[in-house]
C-alpha positions as CSV (number, residue, x, y, z in Angstrom):
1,X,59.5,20.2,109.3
2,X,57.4,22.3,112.0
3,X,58.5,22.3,115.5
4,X,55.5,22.3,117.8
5,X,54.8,26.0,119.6
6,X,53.9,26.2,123.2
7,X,52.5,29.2,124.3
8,X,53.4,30.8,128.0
9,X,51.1,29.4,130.1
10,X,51.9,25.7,128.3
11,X,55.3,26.3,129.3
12,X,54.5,27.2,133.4
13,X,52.4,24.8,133.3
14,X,54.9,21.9,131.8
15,X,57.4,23.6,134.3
16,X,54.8,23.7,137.9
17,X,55.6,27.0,137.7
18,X,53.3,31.0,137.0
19,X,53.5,32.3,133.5
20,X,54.2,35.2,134.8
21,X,57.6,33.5,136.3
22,X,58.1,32.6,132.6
23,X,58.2,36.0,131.5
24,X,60.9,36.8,133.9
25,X,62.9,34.0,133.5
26,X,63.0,35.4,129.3
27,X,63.8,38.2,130.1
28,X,66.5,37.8,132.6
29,X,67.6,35.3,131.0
30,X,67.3,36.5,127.6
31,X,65.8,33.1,126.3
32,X,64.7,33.7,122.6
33,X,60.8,33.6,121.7
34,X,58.3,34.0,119.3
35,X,55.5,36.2,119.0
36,X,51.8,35.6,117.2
37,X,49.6,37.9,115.4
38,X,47.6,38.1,119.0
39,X,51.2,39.0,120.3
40,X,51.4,35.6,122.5
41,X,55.0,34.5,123.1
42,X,55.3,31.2,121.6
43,X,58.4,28.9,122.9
44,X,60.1,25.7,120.9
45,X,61.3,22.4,123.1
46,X,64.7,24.2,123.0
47,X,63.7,27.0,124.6
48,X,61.4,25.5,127.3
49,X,64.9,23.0,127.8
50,X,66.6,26.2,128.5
51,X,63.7,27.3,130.9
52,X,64.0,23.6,132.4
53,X,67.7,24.3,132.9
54,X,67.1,27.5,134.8
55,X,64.7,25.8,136.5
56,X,66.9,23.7,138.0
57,X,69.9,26.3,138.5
58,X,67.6,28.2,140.8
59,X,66.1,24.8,142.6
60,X,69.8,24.2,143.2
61,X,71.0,27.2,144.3
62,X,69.8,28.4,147.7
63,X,69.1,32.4,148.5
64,X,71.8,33.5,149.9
65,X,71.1,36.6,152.5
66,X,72.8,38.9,153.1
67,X,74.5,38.7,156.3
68,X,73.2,41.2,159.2
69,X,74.7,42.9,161.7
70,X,74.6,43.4,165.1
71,X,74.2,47.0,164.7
72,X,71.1,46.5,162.2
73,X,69.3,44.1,164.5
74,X,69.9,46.7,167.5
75,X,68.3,49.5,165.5
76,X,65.6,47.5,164.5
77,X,64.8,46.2,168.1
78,X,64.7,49.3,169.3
79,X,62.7,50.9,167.3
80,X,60.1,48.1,167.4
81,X,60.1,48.4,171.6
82,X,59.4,52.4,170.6
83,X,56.5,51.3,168.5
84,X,55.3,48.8,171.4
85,X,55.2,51.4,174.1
86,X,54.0,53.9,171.2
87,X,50.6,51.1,171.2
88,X,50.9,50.0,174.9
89,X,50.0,53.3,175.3
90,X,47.2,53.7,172.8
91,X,45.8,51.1,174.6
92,X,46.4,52.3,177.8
93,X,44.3,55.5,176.7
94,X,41.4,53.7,175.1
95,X,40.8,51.6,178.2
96,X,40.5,55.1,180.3
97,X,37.8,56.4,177.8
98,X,35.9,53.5,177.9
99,X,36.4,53.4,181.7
100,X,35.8,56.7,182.2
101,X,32.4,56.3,179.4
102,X,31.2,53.0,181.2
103,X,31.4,55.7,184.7
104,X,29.3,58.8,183.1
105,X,26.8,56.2,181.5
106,X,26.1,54.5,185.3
107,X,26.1,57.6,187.0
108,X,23.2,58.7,184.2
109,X,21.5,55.4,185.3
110,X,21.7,55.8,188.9
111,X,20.5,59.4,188.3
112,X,17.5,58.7,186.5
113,X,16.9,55.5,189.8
114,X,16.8,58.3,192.1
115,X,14.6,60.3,190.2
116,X,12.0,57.9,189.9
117,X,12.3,56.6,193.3
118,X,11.6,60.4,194.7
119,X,8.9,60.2,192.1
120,X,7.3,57.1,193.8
121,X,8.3,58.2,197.3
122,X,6.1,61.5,196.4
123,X,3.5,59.3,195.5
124,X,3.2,57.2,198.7
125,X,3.3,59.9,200.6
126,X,0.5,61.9,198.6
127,X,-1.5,58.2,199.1
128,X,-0.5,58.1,202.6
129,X,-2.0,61.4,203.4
130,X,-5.5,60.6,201.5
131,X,-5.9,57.8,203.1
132,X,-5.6,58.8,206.5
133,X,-7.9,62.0,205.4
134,X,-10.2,59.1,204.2
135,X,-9.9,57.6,207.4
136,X,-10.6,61.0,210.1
137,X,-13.6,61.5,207.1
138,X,-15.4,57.8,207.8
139,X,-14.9,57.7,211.4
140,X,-17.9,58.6,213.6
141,X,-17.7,61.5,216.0
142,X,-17.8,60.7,219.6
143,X,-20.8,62.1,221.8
144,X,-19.9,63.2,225.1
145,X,-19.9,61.1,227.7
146,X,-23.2,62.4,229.4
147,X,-24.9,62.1,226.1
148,X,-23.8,58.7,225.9
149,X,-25.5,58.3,229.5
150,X,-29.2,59.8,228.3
151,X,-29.1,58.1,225.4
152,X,-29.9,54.6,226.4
């Protein structure tokens, strides 16, 4: 008579759990197995009972922690306020740098405004100044009076 052979992943599978949970459990637990010539473990019902039983031990029992002290929890809060001011900080520091980038990048840009305005106030005033050359140029001169007189 040949008793059926699951292999590991049958077994975490028929048990809702990972074969590699399986693999633990046999050796923990030192549950027997089978190997085949592509070195699979192979399981009988007995042993996957005994994985079942497990199973159930562990579902049963809850993890128990350790208990932790007052001490510990101290310690730990304090360091983790350390490591808070440690970013705040950080933080702190980055916001000056890109404070103090957003500042040199606007005064570039208000540099390169004036710039351009003295460029275009140049400009006017070079226009201004032909024009009112243009101006004395087309402008007839005035005869003297008494040659105004005769001239009639």
């Amino acid at each position: 008579m040949t008793t059926e052979r699951l292999k590991t992943k049958e077994v975490a599978k028929a048990l809702g759990v990972s074969p590699s949970t399986v693999l633990n459990w046999v050796k923990k637990y030192h549950i027997p197995y089978e190997l085949n010539e592509n070195g699979h473990y192979l399981f009988t019902e007995t042993e996957l009972s005994q994985l079942r039983d497990i199973q159930n031990e562990k579902a049963a029992k809850p993890k128990e922690e350790p208990p932790v002290s007052a001490q510990y929890v101290e310690e730990r809060l304090a360091k983790m306020e350390e490591k808070i001011k440690i970013l705040e900080a950080i933080v702190s520091n980055k916001a000056d740098d890109i404070v103090t980038f957003q500042l040199v990048e606007h005064r570039k840009t208000v540099r390169d405004i004036q710039s351009r305005l003295q460029k275009i106030e140049a400009q006017m005033v070079k226009w201004e100044s032909e024009k009112s050359t243009n101006k004395e140029a087309k402008q007839p001169k005035e005869k003297p009076f008494l040659a105004n007189l005769f001239s009639l």
